[in-house]
Structures are given as C-alpha cells and as structure tokens.
N, C-alpha and C positions, 0 to 999 in steps of 0.2 A: 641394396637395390635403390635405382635415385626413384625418387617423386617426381612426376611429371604435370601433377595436376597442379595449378597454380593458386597460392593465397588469399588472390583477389576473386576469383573463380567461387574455388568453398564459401568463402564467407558470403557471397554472392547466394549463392547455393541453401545454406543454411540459413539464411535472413530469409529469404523467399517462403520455404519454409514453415520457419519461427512466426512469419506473419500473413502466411494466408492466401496471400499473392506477388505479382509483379510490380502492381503500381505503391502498396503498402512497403515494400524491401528497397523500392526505390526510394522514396520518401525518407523509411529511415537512413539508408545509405547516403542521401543527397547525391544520389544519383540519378539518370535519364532512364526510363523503363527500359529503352531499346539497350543501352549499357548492360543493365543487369540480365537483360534475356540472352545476350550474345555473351557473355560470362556463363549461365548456365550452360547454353549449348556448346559452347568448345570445351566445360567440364566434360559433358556427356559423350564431344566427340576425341577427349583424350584418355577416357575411362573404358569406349566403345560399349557404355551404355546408358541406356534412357532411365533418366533417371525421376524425372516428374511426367504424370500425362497432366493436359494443356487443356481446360477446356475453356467454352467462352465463359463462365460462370466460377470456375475455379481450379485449383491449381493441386493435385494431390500424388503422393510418393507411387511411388513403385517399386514390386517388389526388391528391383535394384536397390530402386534411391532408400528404400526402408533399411537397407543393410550396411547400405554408406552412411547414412545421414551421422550417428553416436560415433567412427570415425573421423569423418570428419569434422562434428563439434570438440571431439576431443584432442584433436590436433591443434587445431585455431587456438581452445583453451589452451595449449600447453604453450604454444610457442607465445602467446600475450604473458602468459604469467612467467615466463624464462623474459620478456622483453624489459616487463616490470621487476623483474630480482636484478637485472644490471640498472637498471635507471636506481634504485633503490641501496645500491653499493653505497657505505656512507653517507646516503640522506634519507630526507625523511619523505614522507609518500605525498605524494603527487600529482597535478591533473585533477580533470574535472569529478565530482560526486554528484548526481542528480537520485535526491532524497524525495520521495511521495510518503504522504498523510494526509488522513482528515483534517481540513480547514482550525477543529477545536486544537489539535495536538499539536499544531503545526503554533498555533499562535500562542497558547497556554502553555508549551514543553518546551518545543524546539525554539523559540525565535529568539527567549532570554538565554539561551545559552550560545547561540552561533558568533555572538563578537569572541568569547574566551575560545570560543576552538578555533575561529579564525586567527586567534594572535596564535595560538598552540601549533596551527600548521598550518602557514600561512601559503605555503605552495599545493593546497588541496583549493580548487575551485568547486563553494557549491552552488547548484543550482534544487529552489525547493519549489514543488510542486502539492497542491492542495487538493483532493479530489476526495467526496465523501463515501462514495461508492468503490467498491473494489476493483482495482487497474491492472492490466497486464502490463506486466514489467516492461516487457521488450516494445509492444507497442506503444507506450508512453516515453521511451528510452531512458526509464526509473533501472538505479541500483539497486536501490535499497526501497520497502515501502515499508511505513510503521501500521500494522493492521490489529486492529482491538477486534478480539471475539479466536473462535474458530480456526483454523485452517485447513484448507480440502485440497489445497495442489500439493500432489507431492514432486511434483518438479522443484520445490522450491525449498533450501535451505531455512531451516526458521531458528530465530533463539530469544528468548525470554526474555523478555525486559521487566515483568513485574506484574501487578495485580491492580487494579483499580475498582474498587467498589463502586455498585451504583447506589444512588441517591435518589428520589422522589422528591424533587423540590418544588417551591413555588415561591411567591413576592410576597414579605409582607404586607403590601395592597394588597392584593388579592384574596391572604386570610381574614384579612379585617374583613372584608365584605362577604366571604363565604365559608357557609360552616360546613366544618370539615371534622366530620366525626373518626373514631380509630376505629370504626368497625371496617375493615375492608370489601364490604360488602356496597358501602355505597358509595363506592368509587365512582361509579358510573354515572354518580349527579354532579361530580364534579364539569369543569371546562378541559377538556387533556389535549396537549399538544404532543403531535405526533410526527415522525415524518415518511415523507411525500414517496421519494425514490426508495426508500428502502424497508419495505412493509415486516419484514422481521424482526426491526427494531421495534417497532407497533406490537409486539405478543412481550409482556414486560413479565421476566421470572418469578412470577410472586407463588407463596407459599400455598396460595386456592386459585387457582387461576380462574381469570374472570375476562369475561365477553368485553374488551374495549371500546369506546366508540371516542373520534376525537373531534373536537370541535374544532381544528386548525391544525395546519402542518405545513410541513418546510424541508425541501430538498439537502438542508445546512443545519449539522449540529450546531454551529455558531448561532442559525436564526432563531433558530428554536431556543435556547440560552439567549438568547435578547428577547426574545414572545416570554419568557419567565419571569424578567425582570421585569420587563413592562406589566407586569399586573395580568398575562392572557391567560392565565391557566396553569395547571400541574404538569412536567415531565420528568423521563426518567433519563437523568443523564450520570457520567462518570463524574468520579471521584474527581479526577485531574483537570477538567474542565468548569468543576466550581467550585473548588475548595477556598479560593479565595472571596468568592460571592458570598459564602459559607460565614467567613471569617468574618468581613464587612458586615454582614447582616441586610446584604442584598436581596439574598433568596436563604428560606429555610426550609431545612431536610424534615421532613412529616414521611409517616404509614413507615419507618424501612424499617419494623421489626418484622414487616409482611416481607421482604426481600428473600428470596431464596440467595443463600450463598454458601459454597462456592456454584457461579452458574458461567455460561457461554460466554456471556459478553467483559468478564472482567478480566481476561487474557490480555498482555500489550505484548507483542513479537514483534522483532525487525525481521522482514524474510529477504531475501536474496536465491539468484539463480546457483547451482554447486557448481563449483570449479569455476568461479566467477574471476576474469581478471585486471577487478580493482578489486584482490582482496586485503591489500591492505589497506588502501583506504576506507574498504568497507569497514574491517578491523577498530583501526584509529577513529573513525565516528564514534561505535556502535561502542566500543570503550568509555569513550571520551564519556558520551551520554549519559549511560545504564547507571552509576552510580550518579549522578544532580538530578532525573528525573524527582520528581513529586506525582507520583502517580498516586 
C-alpha cells in the first residue's frame, strides 16, 4: 500500500508536538511558522483527518492525532536509523553530537577528555552545552544529557555511568576561623552554601536530618565550588567535582560519617530519547567516556 503522507510533513507534525507549539517546532526546524502550519495541514488534509485542535494559547492532539502520533515518530525513527546504517557501511560514525550537563561535569569530566575522543572520531561534531537545572532534550536540541540524581521521565533511555559520593566540604580558611564541632547537631551555626534554582539540592541526605538555613547561594554548582574555596562556608557537593580540591588541600571533606549513603543524588546516567537516530554516535560517546570518568 504506497504512503502518501510526506516526511517533511510528519516530522513537521511531530516536532510541533514534541514542543508545544507552532512557533517552538519552527524555531527548532529553522523553519518559518507559516511553513510548518501548512505542513501540518496538508498532513491532515492527506490523512482526511484533524489532527491537532489550534487554539490561541495552545496546540493539543486529538483523538486522531493521539493515534498517529507513536506511528509516525516511529517511522521518521526508522527511516533516519536505516539512513545512518548506510552512511555507517565501512566507517565510523558521524555528524553532529550536541552533549548537555551541569556546568561542574561538563568542566571537571567532560572537557579533559573531548581532545582524545576527538582524535578517536574525528567525523563526530560535538557541540556541549552546560545547564545546571534539568533540560528537555528536544527543546534544547540535546542528544544526550549527563543527569546526577534521580530520574522521572520515562520517555527517556537511561544508562549508568557510576556513582559519586557527596562530600561536605569547606576552605581550610574558613576552618581555621570557625569551629566546627562533629556533632551534627550544630550544623546550623555554621555559614552553608546553598543553591538558588534548585531548592532539593538544599535538603542534604544526612543520617538525622536537620532544618538547613544557608547564608548564600548560587544558581551554579561551579559558584558555589568557588564560594568554598574562597573561605564562604560549607557545601555539599560531589565527589567528581572536588576530588582534585581534595587532593590539593583546597577544600577539606569534614561531618561525612553524617552522609547517608547510598542516597538520590549520587547516581551519574547518560539519558537519551529510544529509538534515537544518532545511536551510534550516541553509543561511541557514551563508551568512549564510561570507562576515564573519575566520578
């Protein structure tokens, strides 16, 4: 039976979608809204049916379009991953990679390792992006994101990268000048740095949990790792993020026999959308890495 609906159409269709609306699917398509509207419509009037209702505020399925939608992403997926196994005949993989993480992973994991994977494959173009808060894939146009802690979408492919313990550190300026007893009780005289955008990280797994209050905070695990160094106070960061501060005797690790572990935040996963088709670039990363981490 042939296909009549066109390629450029679906993925029209499904981007819209994936991100909410007209002028967002445009954007990522780098295309003109009016393009991607008159793609949906001659989808809908090759299908002979409606497939999004339109309002001024927002864009949502219907019962049609809820029944197409998982065929047509799974066709788009299949004929990109059939397009990527011939470009892939005898060589090695290809094209761009755009990698998201936290600003700390990105600097302290990822950065010392991207010259050796670039000479490794040198026809993978990557592009990294830093974002300390958690990102939608497709709206940020991320493959791959590396996310410490958790995960709650299950749209999303995940796979283990390893374990990073946290650490309660501080400057040794900062202990010289203030006493800091082991009772975990007086935590709360201390100076604590916290941060800003992401208040869950502010509830620290300790083995008595205790009422926080923080004298300073910062939208960036990286700031908040230079407020440590600088003599500002105690936080609780990962392993992979100061182990070299560690090592230097920049910041030392105090209270972690109080640490609960294993707890939430010491998970490190690469997630990725399924049926994704840069999977093998995704693959050749996510290899490359998993074993030179220092987590």
């Amino acid at each position: 039976m042939p296909v009549n609906a066109k390629t450029e159409d679906l993925e029209a269709f499904v981007t819209v979608v994936d991100t909410g609306g007209f002028s967002a699917a445009a954007q990522l398509l780098d295309q003109q809204v009016a393009k991607v509207s008159r793609a949906v419509t001659r989808l809908e009037r090759t299908l002979n049916a409606t497939l999004l209702n339109r309002t001024t505020r927002r864009v949502e399925l219907t019962e049609e379009g809820e029944l197409f939608l998982s065929h047509a992403r799974d066709g788009l997926n299949m004929l990109a991953k059939g397009e990527e196994a011939l470009r892939l005949l005898g060589r090695s993989p290809s094209g761009k990679l755009r990698v998201d993480a936290a600003s700390p992973f990105v600097f302290h994991q990822l950065t010392p390792l991207i010259n050796d994977f670039c000479r490794t494959y040198p026809d993978i173009t990557l592009e990294l992006t830093s974002h300390d808060s958690i990102i939608d894939l497709l709206e940020h146009k991320a493959d791959i994101a590396i996310r410490i802690g958790d995960l709650s979408d299950s749209n999303l492919h995940a796979r283990r990268l390893g374990k990073s313990r946290l650490h309660i550190v501080a400057s040794p300026e900062y202990l010289a000048h203030h006493s800091l007893s082991e009772n975990i009780q007086t935590l709360h005289e201390q100076r604590l740095i916290g941060f800003s955008d992401a208040p869950h990280l502010n509830t620290w797994p300790l083995k008595s949990p205790q009422q926080l209050r923080f004298a300073i905070s910062a939208s960036s695990g990286e700031t908040v790792r230079q407020l440590c160094i600088a003599g500002q106070g105690l936080a609780l960061l990962s392993h992979f993020m100061v182990k070299d501060d560690l090592a230097a005797g920049r910041l030392v690790s105090v209270l972690n026999n109080h640490i609960l572990s294993p707890n939430r935040r010491e998970s490190v996963q690469a997630v990725y959308y399924r049926n994704s088709a840069v999977s093998s670039r995704i693959s050749a990363f996510l290899d490359f890495i998993e074993s030179r981490l220092c987590l």
